[in-house]
C-alpha positions as a Markdown table, in Angstrom:
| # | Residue | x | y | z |
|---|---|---|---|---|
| 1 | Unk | 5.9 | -7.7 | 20.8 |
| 2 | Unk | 9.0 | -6.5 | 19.2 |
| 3 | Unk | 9.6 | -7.0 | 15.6 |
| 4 | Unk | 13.2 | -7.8 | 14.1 |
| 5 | Unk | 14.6 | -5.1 | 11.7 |
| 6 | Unk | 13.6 | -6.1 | 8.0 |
| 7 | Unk | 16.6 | -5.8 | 4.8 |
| 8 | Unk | 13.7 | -4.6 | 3.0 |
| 9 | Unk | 15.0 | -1.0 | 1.8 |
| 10 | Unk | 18.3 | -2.9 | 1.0 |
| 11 | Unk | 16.3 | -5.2 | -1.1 |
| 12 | Unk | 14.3 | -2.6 | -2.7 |
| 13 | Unk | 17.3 | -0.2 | -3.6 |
| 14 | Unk | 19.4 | -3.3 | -4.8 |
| 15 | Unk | 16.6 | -4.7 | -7.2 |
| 16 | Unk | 15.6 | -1.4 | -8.4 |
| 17 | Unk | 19.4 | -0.1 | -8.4 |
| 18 | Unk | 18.6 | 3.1 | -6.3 |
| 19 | Unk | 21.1 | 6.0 | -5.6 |
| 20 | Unk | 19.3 | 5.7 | -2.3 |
| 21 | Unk | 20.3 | 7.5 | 1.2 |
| 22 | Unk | 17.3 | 7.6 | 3.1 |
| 23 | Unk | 13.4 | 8.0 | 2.9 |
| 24 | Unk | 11.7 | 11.1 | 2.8 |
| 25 | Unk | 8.5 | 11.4 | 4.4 |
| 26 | Unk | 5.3 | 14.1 | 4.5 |
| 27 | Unk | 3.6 | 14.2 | 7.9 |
| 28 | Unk | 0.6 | 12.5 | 5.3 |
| 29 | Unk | 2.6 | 9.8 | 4.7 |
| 30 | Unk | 3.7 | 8.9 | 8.0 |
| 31 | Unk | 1.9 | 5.6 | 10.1 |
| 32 | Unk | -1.3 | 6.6 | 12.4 |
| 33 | Unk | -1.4 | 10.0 | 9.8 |
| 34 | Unk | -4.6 | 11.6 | 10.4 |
| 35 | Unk | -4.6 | 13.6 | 6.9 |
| 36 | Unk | -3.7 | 12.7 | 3.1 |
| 37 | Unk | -0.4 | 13.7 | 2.1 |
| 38 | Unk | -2.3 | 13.3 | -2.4 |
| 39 | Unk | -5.1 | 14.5 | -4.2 |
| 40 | Unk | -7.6 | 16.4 | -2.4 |
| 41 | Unk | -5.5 | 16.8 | 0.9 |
| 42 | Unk | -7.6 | 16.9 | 4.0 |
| 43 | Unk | -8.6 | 14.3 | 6.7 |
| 44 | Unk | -8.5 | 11.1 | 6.7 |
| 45 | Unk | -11.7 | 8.7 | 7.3 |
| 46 | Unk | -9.5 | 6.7 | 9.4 |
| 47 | Unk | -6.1 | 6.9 | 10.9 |
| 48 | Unk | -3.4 | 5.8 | 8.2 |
| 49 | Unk | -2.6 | 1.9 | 9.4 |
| 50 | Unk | 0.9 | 1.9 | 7.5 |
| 51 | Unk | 3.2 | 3.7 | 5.5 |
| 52 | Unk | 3.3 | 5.1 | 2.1 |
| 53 | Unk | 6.9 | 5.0 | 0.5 |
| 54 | Unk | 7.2 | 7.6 | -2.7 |
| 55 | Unk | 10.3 | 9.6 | -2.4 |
| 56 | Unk | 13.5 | 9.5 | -1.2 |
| 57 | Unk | 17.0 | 11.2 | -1.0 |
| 58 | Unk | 19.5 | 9.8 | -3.1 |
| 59 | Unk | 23.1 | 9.8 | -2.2 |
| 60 | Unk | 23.9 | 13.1 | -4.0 |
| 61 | Unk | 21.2 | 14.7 | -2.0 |
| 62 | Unk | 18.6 | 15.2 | -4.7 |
| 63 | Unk | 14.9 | 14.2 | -4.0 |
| 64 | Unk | 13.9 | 11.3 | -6.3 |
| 65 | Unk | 10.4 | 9.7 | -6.7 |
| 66 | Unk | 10.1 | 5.5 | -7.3 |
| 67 | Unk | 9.2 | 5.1 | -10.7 |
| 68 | Unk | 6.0 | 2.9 | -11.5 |
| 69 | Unk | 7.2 | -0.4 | -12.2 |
| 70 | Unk | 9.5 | -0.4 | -8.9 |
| 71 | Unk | 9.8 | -3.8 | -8.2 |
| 72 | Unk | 8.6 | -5.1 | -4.7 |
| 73 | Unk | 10.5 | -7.1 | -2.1 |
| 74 | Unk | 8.6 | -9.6 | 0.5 |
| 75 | Unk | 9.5 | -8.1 | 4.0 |
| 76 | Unk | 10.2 | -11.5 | 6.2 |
| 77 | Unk | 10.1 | -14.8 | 5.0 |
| 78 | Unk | 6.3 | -15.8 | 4.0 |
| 79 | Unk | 3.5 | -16.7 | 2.0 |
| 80 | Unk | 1.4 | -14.5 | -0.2 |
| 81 | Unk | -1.9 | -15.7 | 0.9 |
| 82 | Unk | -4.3 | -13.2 | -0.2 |
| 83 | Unk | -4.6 | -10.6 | -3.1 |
| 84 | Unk | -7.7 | -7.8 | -3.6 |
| 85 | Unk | -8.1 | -5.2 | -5.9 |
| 86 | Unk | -7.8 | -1.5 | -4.2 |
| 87 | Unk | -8.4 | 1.7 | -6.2 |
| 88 | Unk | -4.9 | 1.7 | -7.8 |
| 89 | Unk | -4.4 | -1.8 | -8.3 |
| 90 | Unk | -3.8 | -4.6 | -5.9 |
| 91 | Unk | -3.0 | -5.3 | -2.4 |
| 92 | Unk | -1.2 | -8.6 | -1.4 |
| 93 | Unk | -1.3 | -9.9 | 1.9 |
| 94 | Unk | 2.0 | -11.6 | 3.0 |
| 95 | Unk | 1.6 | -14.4 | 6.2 |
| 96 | Unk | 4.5 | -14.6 | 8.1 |
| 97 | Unk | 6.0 | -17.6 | 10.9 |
| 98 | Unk | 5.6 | -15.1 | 13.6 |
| 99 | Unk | 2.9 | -15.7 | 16.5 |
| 100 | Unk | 1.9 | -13.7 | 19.8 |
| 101 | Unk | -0.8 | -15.3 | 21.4 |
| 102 | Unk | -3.2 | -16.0 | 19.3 |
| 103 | Unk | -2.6 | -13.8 | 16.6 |
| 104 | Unk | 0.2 | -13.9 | 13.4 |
| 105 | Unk | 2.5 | -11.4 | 11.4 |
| 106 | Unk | 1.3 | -10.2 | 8.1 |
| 107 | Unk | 2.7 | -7.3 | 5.9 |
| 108 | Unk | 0.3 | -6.1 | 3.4 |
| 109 | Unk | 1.4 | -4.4 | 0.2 |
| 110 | Unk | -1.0 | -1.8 | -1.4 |
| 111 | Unk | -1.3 | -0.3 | -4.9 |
| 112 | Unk | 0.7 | -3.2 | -6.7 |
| 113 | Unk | 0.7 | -5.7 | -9.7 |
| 114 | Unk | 1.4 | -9.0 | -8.6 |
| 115 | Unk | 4.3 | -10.1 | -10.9 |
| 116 | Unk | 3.2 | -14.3 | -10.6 |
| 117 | Unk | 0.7 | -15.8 | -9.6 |
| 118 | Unk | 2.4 | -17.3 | -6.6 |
| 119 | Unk | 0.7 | -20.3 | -4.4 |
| 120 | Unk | 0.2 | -19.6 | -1.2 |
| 121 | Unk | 1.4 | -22.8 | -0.1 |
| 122 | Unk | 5.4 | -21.7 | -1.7 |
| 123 | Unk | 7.2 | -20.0 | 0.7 |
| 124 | Unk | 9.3 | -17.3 | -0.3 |
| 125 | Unk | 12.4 | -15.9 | 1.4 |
| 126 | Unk | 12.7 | -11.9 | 2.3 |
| 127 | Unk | 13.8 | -9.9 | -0.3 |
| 128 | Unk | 11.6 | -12.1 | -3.0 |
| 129 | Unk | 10.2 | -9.7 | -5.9 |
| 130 | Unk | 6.3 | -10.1 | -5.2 |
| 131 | Unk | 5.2 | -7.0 | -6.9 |
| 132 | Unk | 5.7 | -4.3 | -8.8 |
| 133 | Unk | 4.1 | -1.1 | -8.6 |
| 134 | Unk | 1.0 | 0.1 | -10.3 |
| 135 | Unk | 0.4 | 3.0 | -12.5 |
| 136 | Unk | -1.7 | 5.9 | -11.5 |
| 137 | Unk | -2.3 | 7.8 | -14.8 |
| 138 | Unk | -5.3 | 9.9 | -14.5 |
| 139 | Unk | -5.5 | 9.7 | -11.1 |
| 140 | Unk | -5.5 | 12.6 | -8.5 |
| 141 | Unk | -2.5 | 9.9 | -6.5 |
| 142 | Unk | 0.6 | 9.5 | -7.6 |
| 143 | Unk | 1.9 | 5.7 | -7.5 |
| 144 | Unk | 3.6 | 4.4 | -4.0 |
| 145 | Unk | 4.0 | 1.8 | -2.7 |
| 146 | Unk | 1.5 | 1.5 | 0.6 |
| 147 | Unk | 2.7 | -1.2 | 3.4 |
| 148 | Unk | 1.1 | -2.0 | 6.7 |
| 149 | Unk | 2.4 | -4.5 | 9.4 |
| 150 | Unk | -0.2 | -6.3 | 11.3 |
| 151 | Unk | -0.9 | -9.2 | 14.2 |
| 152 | Unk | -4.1 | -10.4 | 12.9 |
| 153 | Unk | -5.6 | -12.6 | 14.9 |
| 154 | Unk | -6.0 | -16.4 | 13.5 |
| 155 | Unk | -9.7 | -17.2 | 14.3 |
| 156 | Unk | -10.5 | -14.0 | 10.9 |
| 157 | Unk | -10.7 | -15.7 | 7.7 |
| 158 | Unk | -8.4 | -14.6 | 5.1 |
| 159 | Unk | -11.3 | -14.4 | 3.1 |
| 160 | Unk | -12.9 | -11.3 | 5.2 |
| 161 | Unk | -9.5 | -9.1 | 4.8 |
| 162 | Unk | -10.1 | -6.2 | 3.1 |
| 163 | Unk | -9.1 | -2.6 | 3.6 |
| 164 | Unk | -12.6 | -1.6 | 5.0 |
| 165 | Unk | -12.0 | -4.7 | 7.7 |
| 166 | Unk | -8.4 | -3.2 | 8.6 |
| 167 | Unk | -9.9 | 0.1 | 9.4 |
| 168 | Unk | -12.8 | -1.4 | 11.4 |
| 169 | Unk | -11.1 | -4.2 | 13.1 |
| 170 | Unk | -10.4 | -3.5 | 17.2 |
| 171 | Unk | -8.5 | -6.7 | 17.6 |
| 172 | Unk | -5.8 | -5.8 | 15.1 |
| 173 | Unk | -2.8 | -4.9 | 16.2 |
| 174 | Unk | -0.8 | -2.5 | 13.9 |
| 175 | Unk | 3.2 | -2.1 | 14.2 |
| 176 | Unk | 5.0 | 1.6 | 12.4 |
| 177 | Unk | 6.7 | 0.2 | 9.1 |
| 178 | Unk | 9.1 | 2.6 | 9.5 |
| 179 | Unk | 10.4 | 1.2 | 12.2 |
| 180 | Unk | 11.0 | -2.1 | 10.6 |
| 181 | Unk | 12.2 | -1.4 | 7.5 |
């Protein structure tokens, strides 16, 4: 399946008026990453299923972190149709119209504060603030924003998503953010 490019770093750079010229990324960072790029570095327990965005060049050339509070875009067009707490803050997954086989889009936002409660029946056009990001004082991680694209297949019940069940899952089929966004 091949996924359309996403505005979504021109909607994050607009909303958050960014000096932004491209992303930077550790090898930690990076999608299918096998060690942490914060804290304690070392192994992962499972391959990393997204992409953690934290710094970035600005047009001058200087390195620049987001700030806590960065507000988050919606990648495609969808519905926020589940939210869980992770070990920062939140994670909101995001359905999306798109189908192969039997399975559908979702992009899944980690380590966030939901700005709204939104219903998951409204559906919300890319670029749509969802989030913003949560703080990490005290904590061995600095804040970032983690994203995963997934086909999840329809017969799991949004109820049973959670990180452990990413991980685990064999039927879930994860796409490189990177080369969406």
């Amino acid at each position: 399946m091949h996924l359309s490019r996403s505005q979504f770093t021109g909607h994050l750079v607009r909303l958050n008026s960014l000096q932004f010229d491209r992303w930077v990324c550790e090898p930690g960072i990076l999608f299918r990453s096998e060690s942490k790029w914060w804290g304690d570095k070392g192994d992962r327990v499972h391959r990393h299923n997204g992409l953690d965005l934290y710094s970035y060049e600005a047009a001058d050339g200087a390195h620049k972190t987001i700030c806590r509070d960065t507000k988050v875009p919606i990648l495609y067009e969808g519905r926020i149709v589940r939210s869980i707490k992770d070990f920062i803050g939140s994670t909101l997954f995001a359905a999306h119209e798109i189908y192969d086989n039997e399975s559908q889009l979702f992009t899944i936002y980690g380590h966030v504060i939901q700005t709204e409660d939104i219903p998951s029946e409204k559906l919300l056009a890319e670029g749509t603030v969802i989030a913003t990001l949560a703080g990490t004082e005290n904590m061995k991680v600095p804040h970032h924003l983690h994203l995963s694209v997934a086909l999840i297949p329809k017969a799991m019940v949004l109820e049973s998503l959670t990180w452990q069940a990413l991980d685990e899952a064999d039927n879930i089929i994860f796409f490189d953010p990177l080369d969406i966004i």
